[in-house]
Steps between C-alpha positions, in 0.01 A plus 500: 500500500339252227718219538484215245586136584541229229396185670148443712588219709515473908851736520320796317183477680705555874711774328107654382400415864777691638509778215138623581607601840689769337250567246677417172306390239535121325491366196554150444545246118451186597385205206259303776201731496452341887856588603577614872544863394205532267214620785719743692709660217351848404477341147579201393621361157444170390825424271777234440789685700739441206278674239727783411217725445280479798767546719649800281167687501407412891856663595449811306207586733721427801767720729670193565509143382582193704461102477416215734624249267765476250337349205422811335524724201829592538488696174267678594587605825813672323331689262315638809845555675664708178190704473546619866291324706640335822522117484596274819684302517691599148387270165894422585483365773163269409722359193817404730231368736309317220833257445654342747777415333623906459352523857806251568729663270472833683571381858822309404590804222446736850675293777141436668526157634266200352538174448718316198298467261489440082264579192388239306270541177370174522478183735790303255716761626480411857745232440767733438505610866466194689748659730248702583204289642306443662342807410170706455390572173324821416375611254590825320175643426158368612506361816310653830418363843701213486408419135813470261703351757613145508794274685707317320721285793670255289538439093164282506307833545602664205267326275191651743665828482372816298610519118512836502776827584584473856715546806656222655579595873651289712338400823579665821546342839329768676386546858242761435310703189444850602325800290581870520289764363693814374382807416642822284337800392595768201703715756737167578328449880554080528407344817380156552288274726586260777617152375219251418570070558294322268382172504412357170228207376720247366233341310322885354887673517310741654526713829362298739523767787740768651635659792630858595753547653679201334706255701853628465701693664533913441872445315283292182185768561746776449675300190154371343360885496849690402529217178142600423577853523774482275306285235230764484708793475780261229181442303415948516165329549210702638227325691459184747719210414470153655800350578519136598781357634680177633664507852768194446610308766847625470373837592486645129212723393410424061259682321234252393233639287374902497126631413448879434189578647352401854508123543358194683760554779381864608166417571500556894661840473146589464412458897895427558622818404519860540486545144378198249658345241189700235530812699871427428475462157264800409729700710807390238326582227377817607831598584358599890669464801527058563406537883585263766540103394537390889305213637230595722442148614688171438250337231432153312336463123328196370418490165118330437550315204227297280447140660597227321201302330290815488408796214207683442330759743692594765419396883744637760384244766615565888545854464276566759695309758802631432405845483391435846892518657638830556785599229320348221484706170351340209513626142287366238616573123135503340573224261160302417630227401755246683706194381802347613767724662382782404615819706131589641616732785721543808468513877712716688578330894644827688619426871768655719667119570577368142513136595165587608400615165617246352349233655150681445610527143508119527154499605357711255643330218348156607150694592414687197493293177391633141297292314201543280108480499 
């Protein structure tokens, strides 16, 4: 299969890593002529990923078409669609993604829990819901790893909030945030992963690290994957869809944010997994058989972020020593350049006593630091 990807960052590059054990053949758009994908893809195109064109004539030369980001040509990816070739996830689904604020709309308009929440088209209109705060703005359209997003606790804050169309959701006391990944195929197969407890960066609103199995107990695993389930198959989507989630401390299970493609919180399935999160997702698309999603081992995932104070030429320094303990799997995004919390790679901790993993987690974090040259 020629299978075309519109996107050439770090999520593309483990789905080509994963693809090429099957033999498929890649082709990746990308605008950075350095990007992640551009030195394994079978051929490479260097183009802005909303130029309607470039993405138009790469899909007609593909079975199937697929994204690792959102912020595409959605436009084109439909002309594709009505001219017969097999797009995943659906140019649908990427516009309901694309907005928030319809992402919103659809879980109350389908009974799929969330939090209260309001749409606003600018930061005046906060003060009609008062009632409401303190609450996290989001933006619409636009925002990405953490960017777009802004508290607003009290009425001071409005004046630092965003002037533009947003959702206003109100914060959550929660205990835990938890991921599931969900997959469906053509044929209507779903199945999903084992829950995933995140632990964010306040300061990047970023994942800091995870853990699989997640701390709860099998009642919320069983609830977190069935609500999943039920949003893929609601949304007819086909594909991998991220689902993040808040576990309240009332015992409630809302539907935070979703991401159609394989995300930041699948990353161990690689080692952790029977099947991956990329095997996963080709397998969707493809409309194969979605295999086995159990968890091998227990398994923690740092995320190794750009240090503070540093861009330029990477340096990954103390990977040596903590490649040196057993369990340690380090994955390196082939991004030249660093600068402040910028996703560089991962490092999968696998080990059959989770606090154990864990605490090595802990380790690595503090042992390997990115800076530059």
């Amino acid at each position: 299969m020629r299978i075309g990807i519109v996107g050439g960052g770090q999520l593309g590059r483990m789905f080509i890593q994963n693809a090429l054990n099957y033999g498929h053949e890649i082709v990746t758009l990308d605008p950075d002529p350095e990007a992640p994908c551009s030195l394994i893809s079978h051929e490479f195109i260097c183009a802005d990923r909303n130029d309607e064109e470039a993405v138009y004539q790469m899909g007609k030369t593909c079975d199937v078409v697929t994204i690792e980001i959102e912020n595409v040509s959605v436009s084109a990816l439909k002309r594709l669609e009505a001219e017969g070739v097999k797009v995943f996830p659906q140019p649908r689904i990427l516009e309901m993604v694309k907005d928030k604020g319809v992402q919103k709309r659809f879980y109350e308009e389908h009974g799929l829990p969330t939090a209260p929440f309001a749409l606003v088209e600018s930061k005046d209109q906060i003060r009609q819901h008062l009632d409401l705060l303190p609450v996290m703005q989001k933006m619409r359209v636009g925002g990405y790893d953490g960017k777009g997003v802004t508290p607003i606790r009290t009425e001071a804050d409005i004046p630092s909030g965003f002037d533009a169309p947003s959702v206003l959701e109100q914060w959550v006391d929660y205990a835990l945030e938890l991921a599931v990944l969900v997959a469906r195929n053509e044929s209507g197969e779903v199945t999903s992963f084992p829950v995933v407890e995140q632990v964010f960066n306040d300061e990047a609103n970023l994942v800091d690290y995870l853990v699989s199995p997640a701390r709860i107990t099998p009642e919320v695993e069983a609830e977190a994957r069935s609500l999943a389930e039920k949003l893929i198959a609601e949304i007819d989507m086909v594909g991998l869809l991220a689902v993040e989630l808040f576990l309240t401390r009332d015992g409630r299970v809302l539907i935070n944010e979703i991401a159609p493609r394989p995300h930041n919180s699948g990353h161990h399935t690689i080692e952790a997994c029977y099947v991956s999160q990329f095997d996963m997702h080709m397998r969707s698309i493809l409309n194969w058989p979605l295999g086995d999603t159990s968890l091998r081992t227990p398994a923690a995932m740092i995320n190794l972020l750009g240090e503070k104070g540093y861009a330029g030429p990477v340096v990954y320094q103390g990977m040596d020593e903590a490649i040196a303990t057993s369990g340690v799997y380090p994955h390196v995004y082939g991004k030249a350049l660093t600068k402040p919390f910028r996703k560089m790679g991962h490092v999968t901790i696998v080990n059959n006593d989770i606090s154990k993993a864990r605490k090595i987690a802990e380790v690595v974090k503090n042992t390997i630091k990115v800076i530059n040259r």
